[in-house]
FIKOLZA-1660 file (N, C-alpha, C; in steps of 0.1 Angstrom, whole numbers, plus 5000, padded with zeros to 4 digits):
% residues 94
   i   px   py   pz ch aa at
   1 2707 0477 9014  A  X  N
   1 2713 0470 9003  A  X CA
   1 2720 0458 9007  A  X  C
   2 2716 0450 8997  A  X  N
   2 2726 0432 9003  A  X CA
   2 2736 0435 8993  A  X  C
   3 2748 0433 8998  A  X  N
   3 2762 0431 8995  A  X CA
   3 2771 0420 8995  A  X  C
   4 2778 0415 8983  A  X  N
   4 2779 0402 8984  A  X CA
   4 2798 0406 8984  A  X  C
   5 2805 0403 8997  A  X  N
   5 2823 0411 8990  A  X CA
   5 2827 0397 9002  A  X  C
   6 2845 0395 8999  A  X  N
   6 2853 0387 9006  A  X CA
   6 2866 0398 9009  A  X  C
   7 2875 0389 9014  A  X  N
   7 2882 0402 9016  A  X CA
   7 2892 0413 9009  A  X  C
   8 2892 0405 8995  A  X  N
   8 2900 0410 8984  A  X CA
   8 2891 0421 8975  A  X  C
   9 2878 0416 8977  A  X  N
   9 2874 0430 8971  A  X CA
   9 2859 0444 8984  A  X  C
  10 2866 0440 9000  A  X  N
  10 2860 0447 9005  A  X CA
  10 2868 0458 9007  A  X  C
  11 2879 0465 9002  A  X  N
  11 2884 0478 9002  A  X CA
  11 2875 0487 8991  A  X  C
  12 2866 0480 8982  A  X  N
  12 2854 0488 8971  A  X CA
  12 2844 0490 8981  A  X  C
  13 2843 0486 8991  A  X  N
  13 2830 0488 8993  A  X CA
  13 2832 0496 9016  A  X  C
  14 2842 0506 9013  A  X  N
  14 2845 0511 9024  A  X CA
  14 2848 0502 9036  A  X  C
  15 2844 0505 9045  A  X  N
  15 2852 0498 9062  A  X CA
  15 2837 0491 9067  A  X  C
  16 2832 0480 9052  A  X  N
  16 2823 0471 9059  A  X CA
  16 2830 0460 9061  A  X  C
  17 2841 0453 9064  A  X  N
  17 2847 0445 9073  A  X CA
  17 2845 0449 9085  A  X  C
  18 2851 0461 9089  A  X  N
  18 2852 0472 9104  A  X CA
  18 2833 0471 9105  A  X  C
  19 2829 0474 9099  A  X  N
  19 2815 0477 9104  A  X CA
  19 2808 0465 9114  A  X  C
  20 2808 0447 9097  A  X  N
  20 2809 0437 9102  A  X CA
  20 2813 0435 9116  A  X  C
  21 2826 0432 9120  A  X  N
  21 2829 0425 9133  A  X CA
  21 2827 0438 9143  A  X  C
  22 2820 0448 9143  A  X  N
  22 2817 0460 9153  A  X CA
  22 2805 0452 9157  A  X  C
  23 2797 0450 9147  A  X  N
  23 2782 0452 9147  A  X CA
  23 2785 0434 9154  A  X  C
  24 2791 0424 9152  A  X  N
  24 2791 0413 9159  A  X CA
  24 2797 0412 9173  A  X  C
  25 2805 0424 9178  A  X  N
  25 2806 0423 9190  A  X CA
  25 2800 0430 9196  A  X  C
  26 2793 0438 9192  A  X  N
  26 2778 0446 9200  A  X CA
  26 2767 0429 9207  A  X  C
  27 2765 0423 9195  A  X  N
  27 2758 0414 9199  A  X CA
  27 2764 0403 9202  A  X  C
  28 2770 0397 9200  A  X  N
  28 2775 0383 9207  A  X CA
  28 2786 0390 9221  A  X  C
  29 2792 0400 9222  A  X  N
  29 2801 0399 9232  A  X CA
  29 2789 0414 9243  A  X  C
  30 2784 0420 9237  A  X  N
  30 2780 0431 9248  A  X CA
  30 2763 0424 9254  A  X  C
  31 2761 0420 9242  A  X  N
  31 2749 0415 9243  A  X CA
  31 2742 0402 9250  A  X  C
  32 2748 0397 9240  A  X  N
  32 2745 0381 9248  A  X CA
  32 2755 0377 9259  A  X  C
  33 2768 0384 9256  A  X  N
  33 2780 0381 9267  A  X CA
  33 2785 0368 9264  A  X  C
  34 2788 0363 9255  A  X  N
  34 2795 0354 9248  A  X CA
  34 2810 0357 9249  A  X  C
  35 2816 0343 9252  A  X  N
  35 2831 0345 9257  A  X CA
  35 2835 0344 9247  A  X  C
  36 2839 0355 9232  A  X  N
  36 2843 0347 9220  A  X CA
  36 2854 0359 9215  A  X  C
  37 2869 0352 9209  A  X  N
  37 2873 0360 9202  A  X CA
  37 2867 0374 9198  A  X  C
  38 2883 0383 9206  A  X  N
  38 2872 0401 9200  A  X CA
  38 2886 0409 9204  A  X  C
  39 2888 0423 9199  A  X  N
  39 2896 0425 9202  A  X CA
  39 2892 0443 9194  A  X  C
  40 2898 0455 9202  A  X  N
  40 2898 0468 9202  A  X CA
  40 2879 0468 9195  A  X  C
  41 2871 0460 9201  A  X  N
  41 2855 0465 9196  A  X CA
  41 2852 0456 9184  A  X  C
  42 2856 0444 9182  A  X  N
  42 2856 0438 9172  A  X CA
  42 2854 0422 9173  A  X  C
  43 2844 0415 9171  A  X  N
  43 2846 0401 9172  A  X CA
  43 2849 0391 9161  A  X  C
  44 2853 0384 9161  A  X  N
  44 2857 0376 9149  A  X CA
  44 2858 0361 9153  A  X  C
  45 2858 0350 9143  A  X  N
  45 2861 0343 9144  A  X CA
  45 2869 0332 9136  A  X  C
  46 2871 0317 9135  A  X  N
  46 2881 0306 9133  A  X CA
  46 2876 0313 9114  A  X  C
  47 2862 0314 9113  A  X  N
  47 2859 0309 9102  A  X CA
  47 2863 0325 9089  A  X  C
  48 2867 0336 9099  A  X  N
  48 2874 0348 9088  A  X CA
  48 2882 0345 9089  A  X  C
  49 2884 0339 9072  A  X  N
  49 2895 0339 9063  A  X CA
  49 2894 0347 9052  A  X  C
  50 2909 0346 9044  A  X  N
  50 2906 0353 9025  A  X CA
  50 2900 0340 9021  A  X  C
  51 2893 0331 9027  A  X  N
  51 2884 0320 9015  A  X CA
  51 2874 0326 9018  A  X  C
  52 2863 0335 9027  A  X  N
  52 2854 0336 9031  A  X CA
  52 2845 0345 9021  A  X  C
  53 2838 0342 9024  A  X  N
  53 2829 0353 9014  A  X CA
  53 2813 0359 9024  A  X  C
  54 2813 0366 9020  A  X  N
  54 2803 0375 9030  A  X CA
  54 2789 0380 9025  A  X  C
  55 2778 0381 9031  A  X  N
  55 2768 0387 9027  A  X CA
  55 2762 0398 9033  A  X  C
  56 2764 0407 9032  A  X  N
  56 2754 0419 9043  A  X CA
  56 2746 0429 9038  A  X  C
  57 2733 0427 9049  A  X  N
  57 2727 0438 9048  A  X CA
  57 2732 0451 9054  A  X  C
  58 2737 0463 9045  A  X  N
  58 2740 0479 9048  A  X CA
  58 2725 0487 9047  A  X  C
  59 2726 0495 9058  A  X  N
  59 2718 0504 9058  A  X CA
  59 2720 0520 9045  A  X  C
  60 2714 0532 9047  A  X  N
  60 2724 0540 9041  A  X CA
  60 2733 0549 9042  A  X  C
  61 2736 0545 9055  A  X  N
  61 2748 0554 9061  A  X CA
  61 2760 0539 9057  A  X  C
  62 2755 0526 9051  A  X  N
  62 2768 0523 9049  A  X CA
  62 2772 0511 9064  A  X  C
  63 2764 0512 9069  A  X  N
  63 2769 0503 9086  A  X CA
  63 2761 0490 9081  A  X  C
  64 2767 0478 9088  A  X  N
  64 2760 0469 9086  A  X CA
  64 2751 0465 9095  A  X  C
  65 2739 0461 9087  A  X  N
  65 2727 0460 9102  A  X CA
  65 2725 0446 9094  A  X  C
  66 2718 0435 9104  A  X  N
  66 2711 0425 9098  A  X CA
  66 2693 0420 9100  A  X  C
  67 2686 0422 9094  A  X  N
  67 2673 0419 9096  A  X CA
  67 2671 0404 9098  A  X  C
  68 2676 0395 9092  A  X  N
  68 2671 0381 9099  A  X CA
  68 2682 0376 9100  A  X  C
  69 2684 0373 9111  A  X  N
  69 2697 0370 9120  A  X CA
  69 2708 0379 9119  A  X  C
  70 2716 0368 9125  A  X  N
  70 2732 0380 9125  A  X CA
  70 2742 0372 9121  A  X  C
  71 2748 0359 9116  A  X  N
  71 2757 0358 9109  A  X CA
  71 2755 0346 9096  A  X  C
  72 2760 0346 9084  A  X  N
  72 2758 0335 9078  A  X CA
  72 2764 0321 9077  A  X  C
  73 2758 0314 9068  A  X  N
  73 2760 0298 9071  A  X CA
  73 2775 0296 9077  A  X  C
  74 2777 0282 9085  A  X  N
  74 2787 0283 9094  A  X CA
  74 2791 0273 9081  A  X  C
  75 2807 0261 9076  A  X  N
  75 2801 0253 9069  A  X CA
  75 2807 0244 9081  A  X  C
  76 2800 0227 9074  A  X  N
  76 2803 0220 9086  A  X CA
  76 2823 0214 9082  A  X  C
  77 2829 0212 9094  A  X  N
  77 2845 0209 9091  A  X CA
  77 2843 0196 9094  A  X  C
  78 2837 0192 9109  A  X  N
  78 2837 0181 9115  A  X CA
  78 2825 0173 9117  A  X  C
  79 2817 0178 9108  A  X  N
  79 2802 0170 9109  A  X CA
  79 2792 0171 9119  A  X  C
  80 2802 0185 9131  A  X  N
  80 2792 0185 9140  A  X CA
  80 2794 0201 9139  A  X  C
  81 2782 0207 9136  A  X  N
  81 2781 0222 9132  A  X CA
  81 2784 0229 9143  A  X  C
  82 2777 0222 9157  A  X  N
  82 2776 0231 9169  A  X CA
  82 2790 0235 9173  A  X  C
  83 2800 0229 9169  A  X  N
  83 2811 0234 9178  A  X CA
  83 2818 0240 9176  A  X  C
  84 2816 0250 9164  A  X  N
  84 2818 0267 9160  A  X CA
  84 2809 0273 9166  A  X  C
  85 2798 0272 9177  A  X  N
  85 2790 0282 9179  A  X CA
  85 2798 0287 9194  A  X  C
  86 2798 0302 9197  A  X  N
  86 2805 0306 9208  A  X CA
  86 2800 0299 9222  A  X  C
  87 2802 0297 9232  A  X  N
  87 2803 0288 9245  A  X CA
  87 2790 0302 9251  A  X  C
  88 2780 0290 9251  A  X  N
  88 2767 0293 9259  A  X CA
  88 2759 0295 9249  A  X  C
  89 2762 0291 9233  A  X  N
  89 2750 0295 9225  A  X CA
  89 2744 0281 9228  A  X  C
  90 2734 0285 9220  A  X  N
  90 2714 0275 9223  A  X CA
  90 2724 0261 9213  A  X  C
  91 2727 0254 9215  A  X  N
  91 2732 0238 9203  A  X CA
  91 2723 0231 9203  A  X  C
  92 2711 0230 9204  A  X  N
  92 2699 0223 9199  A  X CA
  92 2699 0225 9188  A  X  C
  93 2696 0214 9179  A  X  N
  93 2694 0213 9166  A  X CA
  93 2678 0212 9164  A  X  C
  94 2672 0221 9157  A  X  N
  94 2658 0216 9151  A  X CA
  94 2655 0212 9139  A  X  C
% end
């Protein structure tokens, strides 16, 4: 199920925040080994705020898994996208 919540209304929808930044430090910090903000199993970054708004695919146990890719749109601050991506991702633009 795709879920659309920010952080004022993700207490309706159980510990998919917690799920969220689990499920992104499995991959960006265990996986790819990305040197990025993380903390007790948890990665996050500049761009979680309460302005943010979130989209995820839940499985039905409720965890978040992502089928095509793993996080959404970054937006641009400085006109140069790449430099919210964690140190050693791919910054080629195609």
């Amino acid at each position: 199920m795709i879920q659309g919540f920010t952080w004022a209304s993700a207490h309706k929808l159980g510990g998919v925040l917690e799920s969220r930044y689990r499920m992104r430090y499995r991959v960006f910090v265990e996986r790819q080994g990305y040197e990025v903000s993380h903390s007790d199993g948890m990665e996050y970054d500049p761009f979680d705020t309460p302005a943010a708004v979130y989209l995820e695919w839940r499985d039905v146990f409720g965890e978040v898994r992502r089928k095509f890719g793993i996080d959404g749109p970054i937006p641009s601050v400085t006109g140069d996208d790449t430099e919210a991506l964690p140190a050693g991702a791919d910054k080629r633009v195609a």
